[in-house]
C-alpha positions as CSV (number, residue, x, y, z in Angstrom):
1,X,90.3,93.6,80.3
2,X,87.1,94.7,79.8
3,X,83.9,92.2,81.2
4,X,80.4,92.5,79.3
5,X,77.1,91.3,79.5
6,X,75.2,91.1,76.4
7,X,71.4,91.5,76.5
8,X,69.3,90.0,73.7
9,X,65.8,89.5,73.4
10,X,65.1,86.8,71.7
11,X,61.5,88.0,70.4
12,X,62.0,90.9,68.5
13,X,65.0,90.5,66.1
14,X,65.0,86.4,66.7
15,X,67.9,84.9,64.8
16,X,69.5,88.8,63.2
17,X,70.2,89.9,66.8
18,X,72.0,86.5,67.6
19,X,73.8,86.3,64.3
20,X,74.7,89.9,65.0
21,X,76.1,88.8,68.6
22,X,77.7,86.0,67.5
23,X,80.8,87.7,65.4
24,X,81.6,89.8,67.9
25,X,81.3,87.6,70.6
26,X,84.0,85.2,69.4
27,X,86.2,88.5,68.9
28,X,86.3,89.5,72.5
29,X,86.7,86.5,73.5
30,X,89.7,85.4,71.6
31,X,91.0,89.1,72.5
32,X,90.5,87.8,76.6
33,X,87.4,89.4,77.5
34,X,84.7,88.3,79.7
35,X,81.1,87.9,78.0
36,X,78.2,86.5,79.7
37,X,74.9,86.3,77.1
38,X,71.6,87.1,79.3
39,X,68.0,86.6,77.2
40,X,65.2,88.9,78.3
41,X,61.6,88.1,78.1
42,X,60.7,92.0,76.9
43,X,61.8,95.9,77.2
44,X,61.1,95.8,80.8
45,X,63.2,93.0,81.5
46,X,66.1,93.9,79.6
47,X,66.2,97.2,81.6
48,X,66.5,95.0,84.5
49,X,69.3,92.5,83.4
50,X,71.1,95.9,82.2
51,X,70.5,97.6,85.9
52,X,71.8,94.4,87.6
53,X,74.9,94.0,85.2
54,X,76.2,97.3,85.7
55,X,76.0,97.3,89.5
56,X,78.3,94.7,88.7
57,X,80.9,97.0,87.2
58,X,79.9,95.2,83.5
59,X,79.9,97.0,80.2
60,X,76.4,96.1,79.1
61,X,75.7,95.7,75.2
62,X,72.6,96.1,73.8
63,X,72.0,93.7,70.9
64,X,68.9,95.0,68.6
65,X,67.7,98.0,67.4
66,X,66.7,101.0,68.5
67,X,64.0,99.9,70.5
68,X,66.8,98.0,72.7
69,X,69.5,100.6,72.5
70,X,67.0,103.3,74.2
71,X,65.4,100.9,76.5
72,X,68.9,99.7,78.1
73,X,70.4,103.2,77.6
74,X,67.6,105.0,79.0
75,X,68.0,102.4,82.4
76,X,71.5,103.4,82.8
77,X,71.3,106.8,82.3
78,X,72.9,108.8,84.9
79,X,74.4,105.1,86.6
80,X,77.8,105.4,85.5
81,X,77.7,102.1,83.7
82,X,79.3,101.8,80.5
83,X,77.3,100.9,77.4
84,X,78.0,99.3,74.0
85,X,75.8,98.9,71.0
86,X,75.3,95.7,68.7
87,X,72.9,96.9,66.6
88,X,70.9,94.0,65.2
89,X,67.5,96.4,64.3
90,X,65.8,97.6,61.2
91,X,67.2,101.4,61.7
92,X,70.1,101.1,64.2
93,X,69.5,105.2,64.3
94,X,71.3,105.9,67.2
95,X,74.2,104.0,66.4
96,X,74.9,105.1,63.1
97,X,74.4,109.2,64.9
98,X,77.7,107.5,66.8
99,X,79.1,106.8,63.3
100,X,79.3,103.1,65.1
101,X,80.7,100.2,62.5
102,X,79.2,97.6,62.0
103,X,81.5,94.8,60.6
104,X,82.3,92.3,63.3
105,X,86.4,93.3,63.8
106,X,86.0,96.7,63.7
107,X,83.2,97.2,66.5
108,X,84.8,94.6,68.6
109,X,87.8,96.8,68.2
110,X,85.8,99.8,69.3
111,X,84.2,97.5,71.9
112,X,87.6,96.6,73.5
113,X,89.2,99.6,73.0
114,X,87.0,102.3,72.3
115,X,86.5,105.3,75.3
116,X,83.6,105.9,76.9
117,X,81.5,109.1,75.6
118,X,79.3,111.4,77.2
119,X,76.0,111.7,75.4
120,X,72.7,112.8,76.5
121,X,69.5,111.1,76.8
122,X,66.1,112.1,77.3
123,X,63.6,112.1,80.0
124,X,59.9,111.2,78.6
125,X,57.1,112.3,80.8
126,X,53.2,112.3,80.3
127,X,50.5,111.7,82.3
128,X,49.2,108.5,80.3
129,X,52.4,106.5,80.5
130,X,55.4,106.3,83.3
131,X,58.0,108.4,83.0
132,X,60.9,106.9,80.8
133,X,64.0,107.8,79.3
134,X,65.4,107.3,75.7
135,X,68.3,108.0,73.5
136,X,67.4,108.9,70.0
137,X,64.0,111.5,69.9
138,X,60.6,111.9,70.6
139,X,57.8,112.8,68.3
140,X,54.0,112.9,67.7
141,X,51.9,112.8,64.5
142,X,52.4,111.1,61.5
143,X,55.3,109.0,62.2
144,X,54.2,108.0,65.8
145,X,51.1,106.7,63.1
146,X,53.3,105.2,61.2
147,X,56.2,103.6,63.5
148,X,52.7,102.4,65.1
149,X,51.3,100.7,61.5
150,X,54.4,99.1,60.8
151,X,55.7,97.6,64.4
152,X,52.1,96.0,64.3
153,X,52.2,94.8,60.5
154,X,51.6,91.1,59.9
155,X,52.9,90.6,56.3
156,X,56.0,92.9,55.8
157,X,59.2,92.8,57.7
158,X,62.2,95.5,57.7
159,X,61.7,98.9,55.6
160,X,59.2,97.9,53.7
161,X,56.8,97.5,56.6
162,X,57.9,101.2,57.9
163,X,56.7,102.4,54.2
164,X,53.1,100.8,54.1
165,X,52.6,101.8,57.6
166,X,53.6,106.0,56.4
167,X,51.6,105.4,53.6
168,X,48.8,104.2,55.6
169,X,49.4,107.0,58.0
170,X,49.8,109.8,55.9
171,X,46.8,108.9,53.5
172,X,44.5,109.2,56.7
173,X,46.1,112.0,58.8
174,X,44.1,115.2,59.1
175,X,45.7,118.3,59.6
176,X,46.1,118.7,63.5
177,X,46.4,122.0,65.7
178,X,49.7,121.8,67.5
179,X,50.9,123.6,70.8
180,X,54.8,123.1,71.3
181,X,56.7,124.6,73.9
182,X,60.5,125.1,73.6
183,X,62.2,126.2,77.1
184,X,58.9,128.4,77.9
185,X,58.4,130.0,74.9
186,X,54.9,128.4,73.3
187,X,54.7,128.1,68.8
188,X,51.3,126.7,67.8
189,X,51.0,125.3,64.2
190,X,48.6,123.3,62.0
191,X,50.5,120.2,60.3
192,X,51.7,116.9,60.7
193,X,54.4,116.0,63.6
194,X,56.4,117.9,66.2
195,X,60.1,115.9,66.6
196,X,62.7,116.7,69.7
197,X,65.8,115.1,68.8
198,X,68.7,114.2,70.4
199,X,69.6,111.9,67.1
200,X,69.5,113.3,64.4
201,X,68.2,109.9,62.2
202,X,65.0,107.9,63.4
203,X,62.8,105.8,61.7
204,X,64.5,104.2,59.3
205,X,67.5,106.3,58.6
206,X,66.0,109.0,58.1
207,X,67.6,112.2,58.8
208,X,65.2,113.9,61.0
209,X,67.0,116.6,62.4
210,X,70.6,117.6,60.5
211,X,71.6,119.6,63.0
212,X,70.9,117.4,66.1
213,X,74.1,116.2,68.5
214,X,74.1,113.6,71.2
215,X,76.6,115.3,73.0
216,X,75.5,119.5,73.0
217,X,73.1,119.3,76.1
218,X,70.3,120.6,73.6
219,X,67.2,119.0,71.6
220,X,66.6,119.8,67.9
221,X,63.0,120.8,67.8
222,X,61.4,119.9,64.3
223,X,58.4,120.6,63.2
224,X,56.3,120.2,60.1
225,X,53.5,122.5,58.8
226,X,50.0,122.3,57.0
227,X,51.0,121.5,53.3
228,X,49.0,119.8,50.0
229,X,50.0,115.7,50.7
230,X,51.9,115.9,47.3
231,X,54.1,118.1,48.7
232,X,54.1,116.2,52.0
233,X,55.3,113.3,50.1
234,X,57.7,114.9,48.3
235,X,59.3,116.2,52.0
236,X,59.2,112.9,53.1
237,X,61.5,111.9,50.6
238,X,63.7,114.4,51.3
239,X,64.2,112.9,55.1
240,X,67.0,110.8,53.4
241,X,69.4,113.9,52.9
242,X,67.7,116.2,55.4
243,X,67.1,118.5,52.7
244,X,63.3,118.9,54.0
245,X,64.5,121.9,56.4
246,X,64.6,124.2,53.7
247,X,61.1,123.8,52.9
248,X,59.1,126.7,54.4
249,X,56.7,124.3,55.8
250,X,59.5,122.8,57.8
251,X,60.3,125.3,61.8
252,X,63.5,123.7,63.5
253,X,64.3,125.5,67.0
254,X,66.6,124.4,69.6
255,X,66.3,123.7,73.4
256,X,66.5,122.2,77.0
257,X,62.7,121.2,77.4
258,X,60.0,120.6,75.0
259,X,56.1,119.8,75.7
260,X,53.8,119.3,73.2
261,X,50.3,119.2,72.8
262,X,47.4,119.3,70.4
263,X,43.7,119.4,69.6
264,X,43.0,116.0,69.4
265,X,44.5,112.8,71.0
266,X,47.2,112.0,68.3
267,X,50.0,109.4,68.8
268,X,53.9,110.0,70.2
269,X,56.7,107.8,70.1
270,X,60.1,107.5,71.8
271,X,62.9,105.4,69.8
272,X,60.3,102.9,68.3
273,X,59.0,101.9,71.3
274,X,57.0,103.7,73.7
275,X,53.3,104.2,72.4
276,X,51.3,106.7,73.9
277,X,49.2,109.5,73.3
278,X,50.2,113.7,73.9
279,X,50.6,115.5,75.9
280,X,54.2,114.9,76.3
281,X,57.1,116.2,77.9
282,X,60.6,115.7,76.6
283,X,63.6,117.2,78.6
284,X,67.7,116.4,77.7
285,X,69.9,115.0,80.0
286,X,73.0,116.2,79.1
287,X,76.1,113.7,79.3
288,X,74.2,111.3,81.5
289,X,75.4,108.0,79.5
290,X,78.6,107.0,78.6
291,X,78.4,105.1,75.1
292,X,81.6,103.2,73.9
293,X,82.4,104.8,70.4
């Protein structure tokens, strides 16, 4: 029988990430599995509890969000160790891209019995911030803006904290001169973000990159031209079907490793997270973590 060490941090989710935990818990248990609960203090210390657990031959869960998931994934990447996914977090993008369930039986099911998967994850470099690695995408502009807006948002909680901070972000962006480099091959644009996905989803379910799959050894390049903010708005709706690719505005490539760069100093992102500013280098891993699904 399988043993697991949950990590939660008890700061960012509070009482949805235990709540989230608890369920399950009770269901491994009763099923004969060993759980031991560890608490970490931030990001950096979760990494830390999950490195430890799994030299211990432990499935580590992460219970949260993204933010957790890509945190504890990114530390075992390329380990060996076995990870599972609680997700207790406003987007949970990565696990729904694993089509993860979330009622209590049925992911302790997957949990107990479920096989480990391959997927890849993604190696963040820049020379502002320490290298890093991720699960779910990269990207810089407007939603690095936003994602920024609403992590730091006093008043609103959940989704509608992500919407006033795109609002906010998108009602002061200015157009920005892009340089993106796909596997050596350079595409310079004017618009309003450049995404490399692994996940297809991110910021809120939203459907990023259609095409995009965890397991193909490739990133799904997006990126998103110059265009009147009406129309911008309108494409931003669209995120919820992915439907926005077919809007001339809207360049989606494919590869191994993607820089990108720009005129000014604008924001990137990895899963929710890491906040720094471009240039940035994002390069896949393929099949470094196995994932329980």
């Amino acid at each position: 029988m399988r043993q697991f060490t949950a990590v939660v941090n008890p700061t960012a989710g509070g009482a949805t990430s235990a709540a989230a935990l608890l369920g399950v818990a009770r269901l491994l248990r009763e099923a004969g599995a060993e759980l031991e609960t560890e608490y970490s203090g931030s990001l950096a210390h979760a990494r830390e509890i999950a490195r430890r657990a799994g030299q211990r031959d432990r499935v580590v869960l992460a219970v949260g969000g993204d933010g957790m998931a890509g945190g504890i994934g990114g530390a075992l990447s390329g380990t060996g160790t076995a990870l599972g996914l609680v997700p207790a977090g406003r987007g949970n993008d990565f696990a729904r891209a694993l089509a993860l369930p979330t009622e209590p039986a049925a992911l302790a099911e997957v949990l107990l019995r479920g096989e480990p998967r391959p997927v890849d994850t993604i190696e963040v470099t820049s020379a502002v911030h320490d290298r890093t690695v991720v699960l779910g995408s990269v990207y810089a502009g407007v939603d690095a803006l936003a994602n920024h807006h609403a992590n730091n948002a006093r008043l609103l909680r959940g989704t509608a904290s992500y919407y006033a901070g795109a609002l906010r972000a998108i009602t002061t962006w200015r157009a920005t001169r892009y340089r993106v480099t796909v596997d050596g091959e350079e595409h310079a644009f004017t618009g309003y973000t450049a995404v490399a996905a692994n996940s297809g989803y991110y910021g809120f379910n939203r459907l990023i990159a259609p095409s995009a799959r965890v397991d193909d050894g490739l990133l799904e390049v997006v990126m998103i031209h110059d265009a009147p903010r009406r129309l911008f708005f309108a494409l931003m709706n669209e995120l919820g079907s992915g439907a926005h690719v077919r809007r001339p505005q809207v360049r989606v490539l494919r590869g191994r490793e993607v820089r990108i760069e720009a005129d000014r100093a604008i924001p990137y992102g990895a899963d929710g997270e890491v906040e720094a500013v471009v240039p940035v280098t994002a390069r896949v891993l393929p099949g470094a973590l196995n994932v329980l699904c």
